[in-house]
C-alpha positions as YAML, in Angstrom:
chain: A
units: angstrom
residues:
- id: 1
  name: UNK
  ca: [100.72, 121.68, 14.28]
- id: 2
  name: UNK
  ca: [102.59, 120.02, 11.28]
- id: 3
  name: UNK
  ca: [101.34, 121.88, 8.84]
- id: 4
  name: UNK
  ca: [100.80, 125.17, 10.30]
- id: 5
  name: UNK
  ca: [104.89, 125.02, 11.24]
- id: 6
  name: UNK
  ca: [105.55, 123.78, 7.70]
- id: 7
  name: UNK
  ca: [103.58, 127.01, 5.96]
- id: 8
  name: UNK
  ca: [104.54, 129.11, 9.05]
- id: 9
  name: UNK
  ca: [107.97, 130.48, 7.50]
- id: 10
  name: UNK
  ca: [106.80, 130.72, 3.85]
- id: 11
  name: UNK
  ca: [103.58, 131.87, 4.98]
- id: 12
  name: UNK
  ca: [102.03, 134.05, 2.16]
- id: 13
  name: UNK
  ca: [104.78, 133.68, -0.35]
- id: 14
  name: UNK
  ca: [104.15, 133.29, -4.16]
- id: 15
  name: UNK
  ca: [104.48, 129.20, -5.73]
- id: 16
  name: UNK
  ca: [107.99, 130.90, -7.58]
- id: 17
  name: UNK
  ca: [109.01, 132.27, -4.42]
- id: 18
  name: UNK
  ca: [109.26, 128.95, -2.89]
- id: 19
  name: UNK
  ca: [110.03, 127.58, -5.51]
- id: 20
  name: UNK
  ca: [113.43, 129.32, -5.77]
- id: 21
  name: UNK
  ca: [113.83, 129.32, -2.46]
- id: 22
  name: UNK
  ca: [113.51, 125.17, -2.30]
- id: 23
  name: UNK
  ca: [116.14, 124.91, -5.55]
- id: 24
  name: UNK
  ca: [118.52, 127.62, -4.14]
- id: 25
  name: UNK
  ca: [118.99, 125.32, -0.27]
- id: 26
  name: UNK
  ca: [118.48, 121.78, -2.08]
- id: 27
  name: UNK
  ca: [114.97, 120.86, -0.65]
- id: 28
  name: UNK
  ca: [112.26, 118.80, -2.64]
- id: 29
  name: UNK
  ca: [109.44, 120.76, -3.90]
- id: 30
  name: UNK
  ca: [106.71, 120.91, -3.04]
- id: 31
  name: UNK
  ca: [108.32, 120.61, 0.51]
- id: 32
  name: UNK
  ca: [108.06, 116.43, 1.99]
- id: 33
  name: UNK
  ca: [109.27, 117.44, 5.16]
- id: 34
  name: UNK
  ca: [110.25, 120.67, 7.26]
- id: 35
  name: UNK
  ca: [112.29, 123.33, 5.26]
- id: 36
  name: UNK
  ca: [116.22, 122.86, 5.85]
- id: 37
  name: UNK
  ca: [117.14, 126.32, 6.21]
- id: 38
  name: UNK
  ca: [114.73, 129.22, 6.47]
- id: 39
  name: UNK
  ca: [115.56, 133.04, 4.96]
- id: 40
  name: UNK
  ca: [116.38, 135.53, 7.81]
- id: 41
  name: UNK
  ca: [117.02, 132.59, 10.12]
- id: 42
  name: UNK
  ca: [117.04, 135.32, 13.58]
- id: 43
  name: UNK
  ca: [113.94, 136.83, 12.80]
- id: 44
  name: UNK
  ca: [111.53, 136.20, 15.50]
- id: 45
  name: UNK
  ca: [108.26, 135.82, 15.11]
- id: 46
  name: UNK
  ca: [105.13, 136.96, 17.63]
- id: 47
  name: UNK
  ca: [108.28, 137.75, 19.28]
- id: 48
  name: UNK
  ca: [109.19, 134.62, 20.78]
- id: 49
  name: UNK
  ca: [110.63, 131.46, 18.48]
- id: 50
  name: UNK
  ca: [112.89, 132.64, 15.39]
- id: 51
  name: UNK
  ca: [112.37, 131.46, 11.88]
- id: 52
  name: UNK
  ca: [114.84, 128.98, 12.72]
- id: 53
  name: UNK
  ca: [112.65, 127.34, 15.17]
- id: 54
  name: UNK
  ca: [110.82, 126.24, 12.13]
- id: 55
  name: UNK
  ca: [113.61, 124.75, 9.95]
- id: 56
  name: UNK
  ca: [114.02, 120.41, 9.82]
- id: 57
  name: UNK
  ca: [117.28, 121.09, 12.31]
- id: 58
  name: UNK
  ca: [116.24, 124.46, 14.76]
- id: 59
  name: UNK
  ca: [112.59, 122.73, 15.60]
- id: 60
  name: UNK
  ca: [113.02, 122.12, 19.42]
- id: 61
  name: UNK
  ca: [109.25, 121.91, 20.49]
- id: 62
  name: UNK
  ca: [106.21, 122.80, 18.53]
- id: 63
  name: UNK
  ca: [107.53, 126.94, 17.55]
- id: 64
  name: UNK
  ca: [104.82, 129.61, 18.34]
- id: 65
  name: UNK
  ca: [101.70, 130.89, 15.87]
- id: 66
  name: UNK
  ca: [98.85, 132.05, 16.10]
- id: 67
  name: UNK
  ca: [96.55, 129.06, 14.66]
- id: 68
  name: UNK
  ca: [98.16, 126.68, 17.08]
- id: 69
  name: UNK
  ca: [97.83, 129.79, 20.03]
- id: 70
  name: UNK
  ca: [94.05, 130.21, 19.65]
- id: 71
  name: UNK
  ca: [93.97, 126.17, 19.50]
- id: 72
  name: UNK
  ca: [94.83, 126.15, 23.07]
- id: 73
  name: UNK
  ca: [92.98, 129.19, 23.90]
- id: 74
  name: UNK
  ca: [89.85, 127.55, 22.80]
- id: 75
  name: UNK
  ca: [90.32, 124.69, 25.92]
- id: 76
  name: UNK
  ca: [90.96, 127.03, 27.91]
- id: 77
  name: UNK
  ca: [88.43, 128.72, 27.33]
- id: 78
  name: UNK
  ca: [85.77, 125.65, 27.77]
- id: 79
  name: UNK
  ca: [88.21, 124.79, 30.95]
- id: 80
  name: UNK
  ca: [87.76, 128.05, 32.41]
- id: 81
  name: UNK
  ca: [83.83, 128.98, 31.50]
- id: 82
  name: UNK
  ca: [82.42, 125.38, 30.58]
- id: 83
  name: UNK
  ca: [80.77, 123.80, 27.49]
- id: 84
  name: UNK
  ca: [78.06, 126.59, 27.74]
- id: 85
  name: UNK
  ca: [80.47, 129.33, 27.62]
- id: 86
  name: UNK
  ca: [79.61, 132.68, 26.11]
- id: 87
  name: UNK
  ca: [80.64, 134.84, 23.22]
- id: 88
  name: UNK
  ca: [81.34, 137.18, 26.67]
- id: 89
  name: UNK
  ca: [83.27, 134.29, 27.95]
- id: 90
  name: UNK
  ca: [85.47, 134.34, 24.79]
- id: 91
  name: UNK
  ca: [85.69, 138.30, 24.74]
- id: 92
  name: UNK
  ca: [87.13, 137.50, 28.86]
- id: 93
  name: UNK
  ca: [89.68, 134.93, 28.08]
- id: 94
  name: UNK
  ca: [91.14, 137.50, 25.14]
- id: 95
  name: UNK
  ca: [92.22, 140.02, 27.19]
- id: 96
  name: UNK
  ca: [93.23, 137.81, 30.00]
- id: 97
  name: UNK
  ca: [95.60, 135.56, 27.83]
- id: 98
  name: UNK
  ca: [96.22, 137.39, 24.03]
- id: 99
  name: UNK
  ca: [98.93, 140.17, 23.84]
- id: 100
  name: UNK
  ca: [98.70, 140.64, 20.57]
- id: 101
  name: UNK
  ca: [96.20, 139.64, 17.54]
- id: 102
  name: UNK
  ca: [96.04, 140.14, 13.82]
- id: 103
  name: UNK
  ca: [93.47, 142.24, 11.21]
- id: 104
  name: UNK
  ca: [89.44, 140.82, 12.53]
- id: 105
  name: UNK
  ca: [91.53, 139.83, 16.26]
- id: 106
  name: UNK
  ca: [93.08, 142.77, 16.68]
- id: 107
  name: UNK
  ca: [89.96, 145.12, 16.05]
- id: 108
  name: UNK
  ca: [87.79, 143.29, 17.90]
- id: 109
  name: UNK
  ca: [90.50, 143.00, 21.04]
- id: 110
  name: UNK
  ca: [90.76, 146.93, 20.79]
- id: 111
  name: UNK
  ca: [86.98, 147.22, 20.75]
- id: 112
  name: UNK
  ca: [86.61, 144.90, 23.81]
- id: 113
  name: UNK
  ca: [89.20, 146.94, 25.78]
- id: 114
  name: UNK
  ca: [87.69, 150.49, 24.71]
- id: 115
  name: UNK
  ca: [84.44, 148.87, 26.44]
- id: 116
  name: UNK
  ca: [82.58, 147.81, 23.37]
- id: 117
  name: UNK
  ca: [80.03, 144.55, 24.30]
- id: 118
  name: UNK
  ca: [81.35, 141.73, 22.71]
- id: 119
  name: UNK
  ca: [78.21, 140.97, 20.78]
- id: 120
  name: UNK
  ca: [79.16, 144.55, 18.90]
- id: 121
  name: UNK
  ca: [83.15, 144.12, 18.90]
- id: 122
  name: UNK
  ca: [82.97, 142.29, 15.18]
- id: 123
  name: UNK
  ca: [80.37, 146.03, 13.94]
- id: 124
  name: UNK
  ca: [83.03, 148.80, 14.58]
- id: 125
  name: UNK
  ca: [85.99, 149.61, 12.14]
- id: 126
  name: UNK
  ca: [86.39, 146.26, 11.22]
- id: 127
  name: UNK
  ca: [87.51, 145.39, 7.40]
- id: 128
  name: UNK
  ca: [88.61, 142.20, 8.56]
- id: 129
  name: UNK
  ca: [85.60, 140.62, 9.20]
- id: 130
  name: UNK
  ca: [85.39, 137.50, 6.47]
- id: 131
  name: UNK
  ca: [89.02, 136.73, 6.77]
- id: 132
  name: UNK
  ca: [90.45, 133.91, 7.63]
- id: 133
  name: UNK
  ca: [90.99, 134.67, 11.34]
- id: 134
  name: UNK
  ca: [88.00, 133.04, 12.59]
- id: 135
  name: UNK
  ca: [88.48, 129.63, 10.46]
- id: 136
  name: UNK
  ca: [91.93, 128.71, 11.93]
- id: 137
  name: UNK
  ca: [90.06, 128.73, 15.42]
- id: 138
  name: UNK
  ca: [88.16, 126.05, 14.45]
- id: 139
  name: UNK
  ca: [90.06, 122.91, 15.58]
- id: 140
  name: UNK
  ca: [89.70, 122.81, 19.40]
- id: 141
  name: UNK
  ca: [85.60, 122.92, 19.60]
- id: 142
  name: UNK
  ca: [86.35, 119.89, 16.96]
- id: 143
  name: UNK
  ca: [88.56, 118.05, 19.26]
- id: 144
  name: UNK
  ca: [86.29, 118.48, 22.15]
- id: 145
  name: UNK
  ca: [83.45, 117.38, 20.03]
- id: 146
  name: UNK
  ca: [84.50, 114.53, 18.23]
- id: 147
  name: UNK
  ca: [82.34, 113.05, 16.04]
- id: 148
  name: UNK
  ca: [79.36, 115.59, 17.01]
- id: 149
  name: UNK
  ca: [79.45, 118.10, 14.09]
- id: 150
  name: UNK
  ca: [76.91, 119.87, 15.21]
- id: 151
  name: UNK
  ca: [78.03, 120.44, 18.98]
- id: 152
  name: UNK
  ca: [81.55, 121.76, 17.16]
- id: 153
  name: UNK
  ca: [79.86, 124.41, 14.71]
- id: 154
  name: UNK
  ca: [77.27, 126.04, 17.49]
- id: 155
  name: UNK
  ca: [80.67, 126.29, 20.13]
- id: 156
  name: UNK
  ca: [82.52, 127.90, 16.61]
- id: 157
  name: UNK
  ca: [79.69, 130.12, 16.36]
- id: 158
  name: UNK
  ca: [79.91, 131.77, 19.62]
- id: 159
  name: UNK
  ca: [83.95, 131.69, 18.98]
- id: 160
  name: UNK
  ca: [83.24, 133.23, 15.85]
- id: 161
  name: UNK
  ca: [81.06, 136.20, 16.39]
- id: 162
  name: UNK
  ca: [83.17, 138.13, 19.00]
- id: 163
  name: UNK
  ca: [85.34, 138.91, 15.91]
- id: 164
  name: UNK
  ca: [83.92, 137.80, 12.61]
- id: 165
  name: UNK
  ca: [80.56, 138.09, 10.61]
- id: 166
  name: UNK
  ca: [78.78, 136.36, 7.88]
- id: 167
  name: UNK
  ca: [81.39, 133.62, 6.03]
- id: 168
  name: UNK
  ca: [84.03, 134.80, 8.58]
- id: 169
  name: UNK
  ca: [81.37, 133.17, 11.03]
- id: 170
  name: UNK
  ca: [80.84, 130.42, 8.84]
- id: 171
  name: UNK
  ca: [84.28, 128.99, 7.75]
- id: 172
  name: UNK
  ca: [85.07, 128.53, 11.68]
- id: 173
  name: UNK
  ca: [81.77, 126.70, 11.80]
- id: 174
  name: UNK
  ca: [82.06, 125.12, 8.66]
- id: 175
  name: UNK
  ca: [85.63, 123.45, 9.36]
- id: 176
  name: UNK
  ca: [85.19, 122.70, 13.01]
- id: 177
  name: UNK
  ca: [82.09, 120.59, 11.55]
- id: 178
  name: UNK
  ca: [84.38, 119.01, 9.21]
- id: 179
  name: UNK
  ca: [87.04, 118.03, 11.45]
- id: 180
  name: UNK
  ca: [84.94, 117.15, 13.70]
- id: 181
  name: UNK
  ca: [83.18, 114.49, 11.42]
- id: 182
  name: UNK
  ca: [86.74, 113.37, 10.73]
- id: 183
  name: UNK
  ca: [86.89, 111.06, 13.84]
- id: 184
  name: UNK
  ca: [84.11, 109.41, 12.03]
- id: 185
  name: UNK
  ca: [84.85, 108.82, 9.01]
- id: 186
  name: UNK
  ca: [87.21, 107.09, 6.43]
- id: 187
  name: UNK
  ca: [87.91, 110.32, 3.62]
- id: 188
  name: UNK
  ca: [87.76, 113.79, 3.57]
- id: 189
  name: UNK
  ca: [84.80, 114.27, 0.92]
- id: 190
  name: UNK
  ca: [83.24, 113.22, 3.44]
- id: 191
  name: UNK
  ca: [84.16, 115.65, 6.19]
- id: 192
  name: UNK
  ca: [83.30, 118.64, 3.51]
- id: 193
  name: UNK
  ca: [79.85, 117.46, 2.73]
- id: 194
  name: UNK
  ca: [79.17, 116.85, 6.80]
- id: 195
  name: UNK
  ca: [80.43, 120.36, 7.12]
- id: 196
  name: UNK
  ca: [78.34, 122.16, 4.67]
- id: 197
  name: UNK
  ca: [75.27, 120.80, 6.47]
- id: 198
  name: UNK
  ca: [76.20, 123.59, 9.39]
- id: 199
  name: UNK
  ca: [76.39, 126.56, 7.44]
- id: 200
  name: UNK
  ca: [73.63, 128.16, 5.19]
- id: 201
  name: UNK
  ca: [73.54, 126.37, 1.74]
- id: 202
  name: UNK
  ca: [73.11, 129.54, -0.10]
- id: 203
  name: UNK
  ca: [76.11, 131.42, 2.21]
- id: 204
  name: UNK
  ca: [78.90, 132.46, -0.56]
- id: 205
  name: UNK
  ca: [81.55, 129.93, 1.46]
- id: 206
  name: UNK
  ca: [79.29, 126.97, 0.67]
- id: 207
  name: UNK
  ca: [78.40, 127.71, -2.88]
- id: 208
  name: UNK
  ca: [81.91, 127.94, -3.33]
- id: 209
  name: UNK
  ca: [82.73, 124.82, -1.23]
- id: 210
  name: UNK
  ca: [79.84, 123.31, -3.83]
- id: 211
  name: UNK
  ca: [82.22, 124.46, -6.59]
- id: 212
  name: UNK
  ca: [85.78, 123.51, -5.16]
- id: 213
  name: UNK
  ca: [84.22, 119.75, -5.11]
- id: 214
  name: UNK
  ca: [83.35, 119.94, -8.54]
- id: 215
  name: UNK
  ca: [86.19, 121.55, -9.63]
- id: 216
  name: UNK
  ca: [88.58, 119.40, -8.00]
- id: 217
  name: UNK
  ca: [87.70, 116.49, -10.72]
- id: 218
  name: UNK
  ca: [90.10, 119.08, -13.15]
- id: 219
  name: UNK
  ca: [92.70, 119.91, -10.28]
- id: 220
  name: UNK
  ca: [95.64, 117.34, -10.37]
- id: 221
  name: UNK
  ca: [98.42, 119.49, -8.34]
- id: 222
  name: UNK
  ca: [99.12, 122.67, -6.08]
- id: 223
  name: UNK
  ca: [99.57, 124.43, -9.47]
- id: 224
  name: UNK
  ca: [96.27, 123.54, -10.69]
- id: 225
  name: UNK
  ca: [94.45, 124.51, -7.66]
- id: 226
  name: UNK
  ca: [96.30, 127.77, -6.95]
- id: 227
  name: UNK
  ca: [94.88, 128.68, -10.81]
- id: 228
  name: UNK
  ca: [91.57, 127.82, -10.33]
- id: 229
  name: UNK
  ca: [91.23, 129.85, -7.25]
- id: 230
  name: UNK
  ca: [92.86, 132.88, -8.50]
- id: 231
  name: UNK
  ca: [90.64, 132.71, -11.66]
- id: 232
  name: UNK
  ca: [87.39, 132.06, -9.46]
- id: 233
  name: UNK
  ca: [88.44, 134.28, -6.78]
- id: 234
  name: UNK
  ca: [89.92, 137.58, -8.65]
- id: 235
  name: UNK
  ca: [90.49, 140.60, -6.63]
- id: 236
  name: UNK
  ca: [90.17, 138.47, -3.26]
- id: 237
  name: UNK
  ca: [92.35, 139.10, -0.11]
- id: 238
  name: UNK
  ca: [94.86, 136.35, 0.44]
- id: 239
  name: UNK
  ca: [94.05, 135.97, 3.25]
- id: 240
  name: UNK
  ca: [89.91, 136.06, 3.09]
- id: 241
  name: UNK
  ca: [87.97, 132.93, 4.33]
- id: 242
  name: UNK
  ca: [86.73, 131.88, 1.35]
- id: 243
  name: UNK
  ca: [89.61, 131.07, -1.17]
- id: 244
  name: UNK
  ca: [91.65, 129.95, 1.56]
- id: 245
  name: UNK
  ca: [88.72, 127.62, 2.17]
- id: 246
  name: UNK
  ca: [89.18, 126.10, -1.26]
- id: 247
  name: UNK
  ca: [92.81, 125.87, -0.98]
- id: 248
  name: UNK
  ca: [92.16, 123.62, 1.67]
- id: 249
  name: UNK
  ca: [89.73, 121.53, 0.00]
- id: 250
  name: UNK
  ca: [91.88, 120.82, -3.02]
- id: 251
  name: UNK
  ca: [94.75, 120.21, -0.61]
- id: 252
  name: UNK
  ca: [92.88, 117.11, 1.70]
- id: 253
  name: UNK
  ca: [91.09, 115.80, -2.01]
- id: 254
  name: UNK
  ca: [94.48, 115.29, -3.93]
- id: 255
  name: UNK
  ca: [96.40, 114.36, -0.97]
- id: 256
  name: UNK
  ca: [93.61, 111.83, 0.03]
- id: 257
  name: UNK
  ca: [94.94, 109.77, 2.97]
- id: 258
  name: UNK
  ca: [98.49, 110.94, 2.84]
- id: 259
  name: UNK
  ca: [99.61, 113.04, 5.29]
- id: 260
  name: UNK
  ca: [102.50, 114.28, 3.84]
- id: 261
  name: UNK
  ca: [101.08, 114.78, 0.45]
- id: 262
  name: UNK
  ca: [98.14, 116.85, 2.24]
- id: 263
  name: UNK
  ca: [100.54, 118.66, 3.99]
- id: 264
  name: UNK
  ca: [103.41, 119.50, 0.95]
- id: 265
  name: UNK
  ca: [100.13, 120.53, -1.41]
- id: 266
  name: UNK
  ca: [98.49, 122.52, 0.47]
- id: 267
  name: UNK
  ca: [101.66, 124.71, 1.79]
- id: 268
  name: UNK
  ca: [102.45, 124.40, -2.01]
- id: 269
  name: UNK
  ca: [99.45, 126.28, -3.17]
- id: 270
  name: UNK
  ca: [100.93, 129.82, -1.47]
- id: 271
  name: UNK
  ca: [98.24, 132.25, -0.35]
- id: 272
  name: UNK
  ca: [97.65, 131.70, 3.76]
- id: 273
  name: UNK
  ca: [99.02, 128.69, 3.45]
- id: 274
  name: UNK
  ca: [100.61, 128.08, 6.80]
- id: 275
  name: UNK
  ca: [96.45, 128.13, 8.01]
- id: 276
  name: UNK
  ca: [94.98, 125.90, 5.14]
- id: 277
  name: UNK
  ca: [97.71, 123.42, 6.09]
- id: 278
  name: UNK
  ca: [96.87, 123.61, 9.41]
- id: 279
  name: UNK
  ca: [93.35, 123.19, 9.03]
- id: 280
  name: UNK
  ca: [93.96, 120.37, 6.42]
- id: 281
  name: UNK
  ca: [96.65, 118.43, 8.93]
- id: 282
  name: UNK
  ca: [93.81, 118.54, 11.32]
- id: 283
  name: UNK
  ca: [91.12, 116.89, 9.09]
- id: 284
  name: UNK
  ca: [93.23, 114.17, 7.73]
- id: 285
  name: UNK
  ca: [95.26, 113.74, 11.07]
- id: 286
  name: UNK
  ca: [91.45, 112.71, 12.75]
- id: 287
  name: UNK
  ca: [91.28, 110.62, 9.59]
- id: 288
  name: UNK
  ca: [94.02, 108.70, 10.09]
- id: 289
  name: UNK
  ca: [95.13, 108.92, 13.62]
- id: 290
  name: UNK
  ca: [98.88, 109.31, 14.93]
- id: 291
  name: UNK
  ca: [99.84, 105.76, 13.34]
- id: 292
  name: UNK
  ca: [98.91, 107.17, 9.78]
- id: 293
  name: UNK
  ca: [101.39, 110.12, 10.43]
- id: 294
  name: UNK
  ca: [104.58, 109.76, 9.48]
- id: 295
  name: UNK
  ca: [107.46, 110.26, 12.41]
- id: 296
  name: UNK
  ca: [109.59, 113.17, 11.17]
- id: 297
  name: UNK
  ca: [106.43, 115.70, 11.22]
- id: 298
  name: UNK
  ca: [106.39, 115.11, 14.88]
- id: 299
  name: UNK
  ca: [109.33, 113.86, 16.51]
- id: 300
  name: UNK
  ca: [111.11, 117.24, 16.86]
- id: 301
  name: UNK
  ca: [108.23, 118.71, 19.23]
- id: 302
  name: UNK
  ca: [109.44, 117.32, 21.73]
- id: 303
  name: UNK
  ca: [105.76, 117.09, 23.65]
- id: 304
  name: UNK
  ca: [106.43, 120.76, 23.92]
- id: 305
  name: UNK
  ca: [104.14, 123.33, 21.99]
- id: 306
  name: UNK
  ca: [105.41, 127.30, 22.46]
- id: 307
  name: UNK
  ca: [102.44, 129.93, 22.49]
- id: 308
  name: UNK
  ca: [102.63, 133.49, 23.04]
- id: 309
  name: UNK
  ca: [100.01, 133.75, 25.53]
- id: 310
  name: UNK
  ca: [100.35, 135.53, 29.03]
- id: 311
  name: UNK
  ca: [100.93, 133.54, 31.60]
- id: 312
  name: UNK
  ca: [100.83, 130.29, 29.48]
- id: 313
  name: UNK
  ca: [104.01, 130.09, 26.73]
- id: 314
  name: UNK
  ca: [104.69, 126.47, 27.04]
- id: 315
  name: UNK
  ca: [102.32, 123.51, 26.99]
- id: 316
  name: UNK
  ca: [103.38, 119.79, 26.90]
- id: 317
  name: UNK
  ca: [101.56, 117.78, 24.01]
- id: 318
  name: UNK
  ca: [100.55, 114.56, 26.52]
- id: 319
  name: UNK
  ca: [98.68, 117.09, 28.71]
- id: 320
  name: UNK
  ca: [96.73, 118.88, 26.22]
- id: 321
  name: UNK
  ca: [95.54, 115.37, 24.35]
- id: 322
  name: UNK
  ca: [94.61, 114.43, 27.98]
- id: 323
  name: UNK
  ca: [92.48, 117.79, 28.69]
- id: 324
  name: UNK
  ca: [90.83, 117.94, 25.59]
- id: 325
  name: UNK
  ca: [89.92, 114.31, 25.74]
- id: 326
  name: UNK
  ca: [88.75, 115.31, 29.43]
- id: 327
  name: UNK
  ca: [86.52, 118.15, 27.83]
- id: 328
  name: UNK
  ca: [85.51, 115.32, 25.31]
- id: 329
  name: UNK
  ca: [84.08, 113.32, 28.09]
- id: 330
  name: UNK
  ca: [82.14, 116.19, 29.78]
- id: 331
  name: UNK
  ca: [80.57, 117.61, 26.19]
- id: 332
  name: UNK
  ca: [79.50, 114.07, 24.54]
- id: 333
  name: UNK
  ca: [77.67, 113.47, 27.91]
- id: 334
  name: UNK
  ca: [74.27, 114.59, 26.15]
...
């Protein structure tokens, strides 16, 4: 949640861009805690928490998005249909709970509702389908799976497919491997090389997973990285799986153990950076555990967490630990 509210407000925006932006209010940068002010302060966003929601002073409770939204949507999911649930199940909870949804989410939330299976929703009209949307769904089969790699990729997979195909599919599986394997162990290499065992070795994400490790021997800062992605990646979306992917890789390898320095690289590095920071918090947060996180990313939430969901807009942070450690229980019991 730290890191997708950190990116959240400068999500998408060019290294000058923030940049300026952290000279012209007096912030550090790249950013070592939340941003002090944020541009357009009463803008709201998914219509519910304004941009100042976001900032080091507004933050009152953990402000709404849509990475931390299908986080929660993912237990509820398991709480609602079980550890067996179906890519049917998933299609269910959508329309019960989403409103709204973005590029791959949207299309396949249409298709659902126009009566298209959900086995076919990711086939029709859909442009969207290697983007990023399905790999910032990855962390909650993780934390109901921790330490079981394997268990989080196949519940990704069925996640996955209602909206995504091919290395849409297998960044969601790929990163809920990885963060799952980071309950386990003591660095993040490790988590990447665990979570290239569940996707296809000669899938485009993991060659260039294979290549972001080698790589990040030359990459010494968010400058670096953002370079070397933009000269691999030419032409990409911003916002496609794959350099996002390596974004986040670069982020957790020079940020090591260091929350904060994961966190301020990453966001750093532009692109869809309010995800990759996300999905990097969540990698090195299982790492390290709450004690290696410092305070200030998390005492402002208040145990509160705001979604945009119907019928569910506010969650409290001690309950959710509790039911996904609950879920845990029930899916380890193999």
């Amino acid at each position: 949640m730290a890191g997708c509210t950190l990116g959240a407000i400068v999500e998408g925006w060019s290294i000058e861009s923030m940049q300026e932006w952290a000279n012209f209010i007096g912030d550090p940068f790249p950013p070592v805690d939340y941003w002090s002010q944020a541009k357009d302060p009463s803008n709201i966003r998914y219509g519910k928490s304004s941009n100042y929601a976001y900032t080091r002073n507004g933050m009152s409770g953990v402000p709404v998005d849509d990475d931390i939204t299908y986080t929660l949507l993912g237990l509820l999911i398991v709480e609602e249909y079980g550890k067996d649930f179906t890519t049917q199940d998933v299609a269910k909870a959508w329309k019960k709970y989403l409103p709204i949804a973005c590029t791959a989410e949207d299309i396949a939330l249409k298709n659902i509702k126009a009566g298209i299976s959900p086995y076919q929703a990711a086939d029709h009209d859909n442009p969207y389908c290697q983007w990023i949307g399905a790999s910032i769904r990855s962390d909650p089969w993780a934390y109901m799976a921790p330490g079981y790699p394997e268990k989080a990729a196949e519940m990704a997979y069925r996640d996955a497919y209602l909206s995504h195909r091919r290395n849409g599919i297998y960044g969601e599986m790929f990163f809920s491997a990885a963060q799952a394997a980071a309950f386990e162990v003591d660095n993040c290499i490790d988590t990447i090389k665990i979570g290239l065992t569940e996707i296809p070795s000669d899938c485009f994400l993991a060659q260039a997973v294979r290549w972001a490790l080698e790589e990040a021997k030359n990459i010494k800062d968010y400058r670096d990285a953002r370079q070397a992605v933009d000269d691999r990646f030419k032409g990409m979306s911003s916002v496609h799986t794959i350099n996002n992917a390596c974004l986040t890789i670069f982020g957790l390898i020079i940020g090591g153990t260091d929350v904060t320095k994961v966190l301020s690289q990453t966001v750093a590095m532009g692109l869809d950076n309010d995800c990759t920071a996300a999905t990097a918090g969540s990698i090195v947060g299982a790492i390290v555990g709450k004690s290696g996180i410092p305070e200030h990313w998390y005492k402002s939430f208040n145990n509160t967490i705001y979604t945009y969901m119907n019928g569910v807009e506010v969650f409290r942070i001690d309950d959710v630990i509790n039911r996904f450690a609950r879920q845990a229980e029930i899916i380890l019991e193999f």
